[in-house]
N, C-alpha and C positions, 0 to 999 in steps of 0.2 A: 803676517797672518793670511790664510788662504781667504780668498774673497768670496770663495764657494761654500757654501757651510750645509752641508746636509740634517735637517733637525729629527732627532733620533726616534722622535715620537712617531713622525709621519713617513719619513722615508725620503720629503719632499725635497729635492733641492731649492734654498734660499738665496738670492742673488744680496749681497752684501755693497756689491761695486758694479757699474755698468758692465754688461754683458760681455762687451770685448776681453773687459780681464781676466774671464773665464777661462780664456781659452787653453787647451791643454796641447802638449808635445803632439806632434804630428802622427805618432802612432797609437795615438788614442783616436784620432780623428776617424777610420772605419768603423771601429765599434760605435761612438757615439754620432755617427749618418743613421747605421741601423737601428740604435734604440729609435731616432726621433721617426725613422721611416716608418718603423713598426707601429709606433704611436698614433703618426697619422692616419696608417691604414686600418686602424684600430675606432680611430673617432668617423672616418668616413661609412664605416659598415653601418645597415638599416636597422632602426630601435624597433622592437617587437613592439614595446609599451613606450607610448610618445608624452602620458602625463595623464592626470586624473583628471575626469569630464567633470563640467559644471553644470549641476542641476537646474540653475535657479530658472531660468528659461521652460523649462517642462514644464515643474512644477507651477509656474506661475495661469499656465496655459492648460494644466490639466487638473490641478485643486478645484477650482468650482463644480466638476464635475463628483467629486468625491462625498459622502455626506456621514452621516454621524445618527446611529439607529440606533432608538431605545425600544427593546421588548420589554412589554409591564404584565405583569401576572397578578391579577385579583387575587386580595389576602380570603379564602374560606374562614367561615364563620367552624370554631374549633368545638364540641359537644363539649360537655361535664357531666360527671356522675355526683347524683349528692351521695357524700357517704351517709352510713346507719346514726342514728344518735342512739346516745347513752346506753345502755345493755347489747344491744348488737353490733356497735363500734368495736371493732378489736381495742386491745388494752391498750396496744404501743401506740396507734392512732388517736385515742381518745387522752392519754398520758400526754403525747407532745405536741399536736394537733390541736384540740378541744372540740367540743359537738359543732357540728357542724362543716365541718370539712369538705373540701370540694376536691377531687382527683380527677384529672382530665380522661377522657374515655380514650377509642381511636384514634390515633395518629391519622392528621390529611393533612393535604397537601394547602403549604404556607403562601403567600405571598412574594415577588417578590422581582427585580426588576434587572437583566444583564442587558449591557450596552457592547453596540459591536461598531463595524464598518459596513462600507459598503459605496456603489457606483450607478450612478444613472449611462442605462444604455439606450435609452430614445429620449430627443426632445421632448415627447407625453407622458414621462412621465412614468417610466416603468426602471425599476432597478434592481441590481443584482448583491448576492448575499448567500451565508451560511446559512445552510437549514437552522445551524444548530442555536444562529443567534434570535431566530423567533421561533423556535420549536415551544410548543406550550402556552405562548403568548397570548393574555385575551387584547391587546391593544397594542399597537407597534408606533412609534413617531419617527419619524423621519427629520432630521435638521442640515439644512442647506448653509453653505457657505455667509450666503447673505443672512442667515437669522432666521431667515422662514420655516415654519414647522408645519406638516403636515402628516395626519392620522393616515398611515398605509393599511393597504387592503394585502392580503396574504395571498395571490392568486393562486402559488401551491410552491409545493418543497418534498427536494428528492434526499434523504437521508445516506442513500450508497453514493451518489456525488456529495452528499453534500451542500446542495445548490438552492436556493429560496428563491423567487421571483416575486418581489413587491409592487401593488404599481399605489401610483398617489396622484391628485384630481390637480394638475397642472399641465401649463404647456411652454414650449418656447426656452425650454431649461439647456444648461449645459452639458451635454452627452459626450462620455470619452470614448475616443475612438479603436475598434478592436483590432489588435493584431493576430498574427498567428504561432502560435505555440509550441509548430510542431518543426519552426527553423529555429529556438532555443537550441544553444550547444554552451558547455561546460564553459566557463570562464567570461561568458561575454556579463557584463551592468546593468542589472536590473535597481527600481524604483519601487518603495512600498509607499503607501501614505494611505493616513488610518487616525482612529484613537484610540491608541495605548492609554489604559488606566485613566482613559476619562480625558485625554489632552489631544485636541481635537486639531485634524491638519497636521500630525508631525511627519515627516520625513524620514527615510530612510533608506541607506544605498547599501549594494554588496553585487556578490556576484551569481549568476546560478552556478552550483555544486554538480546536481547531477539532473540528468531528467529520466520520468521512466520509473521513478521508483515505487515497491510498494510494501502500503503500511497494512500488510495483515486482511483477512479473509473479511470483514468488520465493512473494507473498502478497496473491496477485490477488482471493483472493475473502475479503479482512476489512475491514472500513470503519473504521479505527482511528480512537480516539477522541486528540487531541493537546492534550496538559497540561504546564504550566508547572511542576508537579510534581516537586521534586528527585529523582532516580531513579537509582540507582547500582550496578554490578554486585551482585548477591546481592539486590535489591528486587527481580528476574524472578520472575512468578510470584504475587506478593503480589495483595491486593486494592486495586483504587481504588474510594474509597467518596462517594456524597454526604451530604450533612449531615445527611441523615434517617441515617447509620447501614448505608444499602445499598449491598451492593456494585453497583458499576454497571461496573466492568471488571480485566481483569487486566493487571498491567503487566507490557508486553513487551521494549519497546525504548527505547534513547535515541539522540538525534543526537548525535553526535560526532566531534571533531575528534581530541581527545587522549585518549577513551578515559574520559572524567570529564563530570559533567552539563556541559551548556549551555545550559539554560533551554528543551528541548526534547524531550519524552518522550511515551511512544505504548503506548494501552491496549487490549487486544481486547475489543470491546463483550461484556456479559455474556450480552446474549440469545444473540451466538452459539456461547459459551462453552457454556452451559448446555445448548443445540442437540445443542451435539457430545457432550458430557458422558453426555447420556443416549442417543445411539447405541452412544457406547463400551462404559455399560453394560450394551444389550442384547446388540450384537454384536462387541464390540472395534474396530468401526471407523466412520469415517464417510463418509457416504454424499451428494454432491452433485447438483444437479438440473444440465444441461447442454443450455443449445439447439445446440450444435454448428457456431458461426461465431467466423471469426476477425472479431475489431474493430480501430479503428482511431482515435485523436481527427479529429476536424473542424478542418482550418485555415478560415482566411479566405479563402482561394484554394480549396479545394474545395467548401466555402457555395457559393462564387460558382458553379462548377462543376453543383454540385449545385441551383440555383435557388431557395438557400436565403436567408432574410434574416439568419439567428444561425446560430452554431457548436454549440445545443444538439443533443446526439443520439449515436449511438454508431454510427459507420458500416463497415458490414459490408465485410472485402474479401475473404473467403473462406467456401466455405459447403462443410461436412466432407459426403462421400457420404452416402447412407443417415441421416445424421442429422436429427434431428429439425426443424431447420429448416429443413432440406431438403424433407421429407414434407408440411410445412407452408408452400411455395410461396414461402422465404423466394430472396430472390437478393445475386451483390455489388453492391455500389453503391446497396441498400437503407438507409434511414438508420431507427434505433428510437430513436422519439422518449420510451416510456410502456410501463409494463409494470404491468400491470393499474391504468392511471389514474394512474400515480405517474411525473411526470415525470424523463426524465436527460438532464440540463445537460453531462455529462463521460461518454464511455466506459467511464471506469473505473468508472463509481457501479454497472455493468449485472453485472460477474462475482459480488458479493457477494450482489446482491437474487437472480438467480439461482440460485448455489450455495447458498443458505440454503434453498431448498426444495429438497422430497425427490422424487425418478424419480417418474416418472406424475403428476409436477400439472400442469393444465391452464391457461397462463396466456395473459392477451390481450395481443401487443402494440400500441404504435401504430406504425405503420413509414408512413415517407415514400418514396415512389417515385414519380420525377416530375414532383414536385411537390402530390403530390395527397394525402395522409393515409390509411390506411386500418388496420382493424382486423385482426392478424393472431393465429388461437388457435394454439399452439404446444405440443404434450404434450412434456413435459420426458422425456431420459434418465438416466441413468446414468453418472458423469462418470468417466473411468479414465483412467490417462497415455498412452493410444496412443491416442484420441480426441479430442484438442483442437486448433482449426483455428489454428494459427496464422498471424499479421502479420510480416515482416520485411522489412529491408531491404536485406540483407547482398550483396553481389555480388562477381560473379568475372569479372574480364577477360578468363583465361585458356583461356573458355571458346571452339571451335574455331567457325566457322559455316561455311557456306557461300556461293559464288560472289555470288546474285542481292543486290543491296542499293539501296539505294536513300535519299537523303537528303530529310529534313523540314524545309527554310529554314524553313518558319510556326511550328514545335517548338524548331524548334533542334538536331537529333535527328539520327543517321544509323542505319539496322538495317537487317537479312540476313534471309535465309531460314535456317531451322537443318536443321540435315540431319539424315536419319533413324537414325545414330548417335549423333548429341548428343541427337537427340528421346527415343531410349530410355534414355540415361543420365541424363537429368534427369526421366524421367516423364510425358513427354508423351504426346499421344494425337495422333496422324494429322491434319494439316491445324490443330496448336493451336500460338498463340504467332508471334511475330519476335523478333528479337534486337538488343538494342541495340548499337552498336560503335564507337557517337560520338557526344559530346557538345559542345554548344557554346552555344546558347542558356542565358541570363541564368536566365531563368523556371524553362527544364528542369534546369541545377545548383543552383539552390534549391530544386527540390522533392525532389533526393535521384537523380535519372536519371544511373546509370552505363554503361560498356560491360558486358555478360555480365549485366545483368536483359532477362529476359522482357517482351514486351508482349502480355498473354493479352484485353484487351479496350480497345475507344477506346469509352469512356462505355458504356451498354450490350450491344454488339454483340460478341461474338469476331469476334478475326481470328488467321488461321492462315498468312497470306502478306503480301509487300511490296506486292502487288495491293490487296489486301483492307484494309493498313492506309491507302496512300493513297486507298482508296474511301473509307474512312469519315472522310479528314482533307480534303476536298474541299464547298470551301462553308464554311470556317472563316476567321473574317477575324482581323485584327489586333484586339487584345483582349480575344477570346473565351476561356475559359477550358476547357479540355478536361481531363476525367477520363480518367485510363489505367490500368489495372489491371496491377498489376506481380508478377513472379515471380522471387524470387531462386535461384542454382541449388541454396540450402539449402533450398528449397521455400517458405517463409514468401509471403506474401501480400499487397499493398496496394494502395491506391486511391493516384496522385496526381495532383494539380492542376497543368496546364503551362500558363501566358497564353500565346495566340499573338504573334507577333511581326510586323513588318513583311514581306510577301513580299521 
């Protein structure tokens, strides 16, 4: 029997008999020097991943600083209406009801009490947290590690971070230590610890996914950090830590389908947490920097458009009056490539670097127009809700035009003159805008061109008549790419890319 048995499952070779019995005819002997040579140089090369970290040490050291928030909401006292009795009771009321009946009046608002997370960031006594977990709250409690509870004061909360600043009338507490955010990269160990569903102190490990990301206009200016991180109602709020111990963000949000993790969770970087943190402390609020243009992403068809070779940049389709980018010579159809040296690949990456600085900084961008690069300085304002230039692309058919119209075979396109009562009800100024009122071209319903948008510019130029738009569609040949600047009658704003067609 050979003493050698190979087991068929594994591949492995089995020693049956001491090793010397192994041995084979001498012409075997090179090939099997090389297997074992390969093998060793195979175990000597360096492990990427050396083994999974153990928590218990962090945690042990940065738990106390963690705590456990209940926001309580006052039940309102609900009104009643007495119904009519006997002769002015309706029949069906008075048949199943009987006199006297009572039907509640107005609906108000109930009672009622959500628990979240959350972190002490100074030994005094002040801590950090979701807006959303004391948004409405007439009474907040705070519960520490050790069992102690204390009634928090709200000192303020910013709903576009997200971010609440609590403080409570203690001293001498466990304060966790802050890191920084912004040397997070894909794949490195972060730490949640919180209470899920009420279970106070649990743990939870993974990896960050991605950083930078964003979730919708709702919370335009936070670059969320996205981890693998089990994250489950009542973890809002909590800190996410790396493996030194510091926090590096709070968790906010999870994706969800059903309402329960999916392997898909979302933290607000700490630097901007901390940002807002200490505005709140000096003034109860926060305070963003704002150039005052609407954006827009880069297709591939507007690149082309725009005489671009990539879709990196943020391109402008609206630029607010008197705003700051305005004052500073910014226009639409301008694309911002860099702001102060710091390249942006996606429009969205531009509201966050932005709004993280404060009114009056003076920042450079780099803006494309053209074709050509150029450096534009931009002194920041003051960001408020009646201020911001908005992109959309919403339309209204039903909007009325006038007689003069005129059709664009090279577009695909048909548009009117508007008349000086639709002009005043949608905002226009004298001699601004055509109206679309037909669509047909391929190119033009894939970029989004309905009846009732506005055409306020062909590539740089305003046009104010059907004159003026076929001046400037004149010389356009079949696959050329035209930029239109569009206006919806909800006002919103955008650039888009039509391929011409065959005449």
């Amino acid at each position: 029997m050979n003493p050698c048995v190979r087991n068929p499952l594994f591949g492995l070779l089995v020693l049956t008999m001491p090793l010397a019995a192994c041995a084979r005819p001498a012409a075997d002997a090179a090939p099997a020097s090389a297997a074992i040579a390969s093998t060793i140089a195979q175990s000597s090369a360096p492990q990427i991943v050396t083994g999974l970290p153990d928590f218990t040490t962090l945690v042990q050291q940065v738990g106390p600083g963690v705590v456990n928030i209940e926001a309580k909401v006052t039940p309102k006292k609900v009104s009643r209406q007495q119904m009519p009795d006997d002769e002015e009771m309706p029949e069906f009321f008075r048949r199943f009801f009987g006199p006297g009946f009572q039907m509640p009046g107005p609906q108000q608002p109930r009672g009622g009490m959500s628990a979240g997370s959350g972190f002490i960031i100074s030994p005094d006594g002040y801590v950090l947290t979701n807006q959303h977990v004391v948004d409405g709250a007439d009474t907040v409690t705070v519960k520490l590690t050790d069992r102690r509870e204390f009634k928090a004061k709200v000192v303020g909360g910013d709903p576009q971070y997200d971010v609440a600043l609590l403080k409570i009338d203690a001293t001498g507490l466990p304060s966790i230590r802050i890191g920084d955010s912004n040397k997070l990269k894909p794949g490195q160990w972060v730490v949640a610890i919180g209470s899920p569903f009420g279970m106070d102190h649990s743990v939870t490990a993974g990896i960050v996914s991605a950083v930078g990301r964003s979730q919708g206009a709702d919370q335009r200016y936070v670059p969320f950090i996205q981890t693998d991180v089990a994250i489950n109602p009542g973890n809002s709020g909590g800190p996410l830590l790396n493996t030194s111990g510091e926090v590096v963000g709070i968790n906010s949000q999870i994706f969800s389908r059903s309402g329960g993790y999916m392997g898909i969770s979302f933290a607000i970087p700490i630097d901007l947490a901390m940002g807002a943190a200490e505005q709140l402390k000096k003034t109860g609020r926060v305070e963003r920097g704002l150039i005052g243009v609407g954006l827009q992403p880069i297709t591939t068809e507007e690149a082309k458009g725009l005489g671009m070779s990539d879709t990196r940049g943020a391109l402008i389709g609206s630029v607010t009056a008197g705003g700051a980018g305005e004052k500073a010579g910014l226009e639409p159809m301008d694309v911002i490539r860099s702001v102060n040296g710091r390249e942006i690949a996606d429009y969205s990456e531009l509201p966050p670097i932005i709004g993280a600085m404060p009114p009056g900084t003076k920042v450079k961008l780099g803006v494309l127009r053209d074709g050509k690069l150029r450096n534009v300085e931009v002194t920041l304002t003051a960001l408020t809700e009646d201020n911001v230039a908005t992109n959309g692309d919403d339309s209204d058919d039903s909007t009325p035009g006038a007689p003069a119209t005129a059709t664009s075979d090279i577009l695909g396109i048909a548009v009117a003159e508007i008349g000086p009562d639709v002009r005043k009800q949608l905002g226009l100024k004298a001699g601004e805008g055509v109206r679309i009122i037909g669509v047909e071209g391929d190119s033009a319903i894939e970029a989004g061109l309905q009846p009732g948008l506005i055409i306020l510019q062909v590539g740089r130029t305003p046009v104010g008549s059907v004159a003026a738009f076929n001046q400037q569609l004149r010389g356009v040949k079949a696959g050329d790419v035209v930029m239109l600047l569009l206006r919806s009658p909800q006002g919103g704003t955008r650039f888009a890319a039509v391929t011409a067609g065959k005449d």
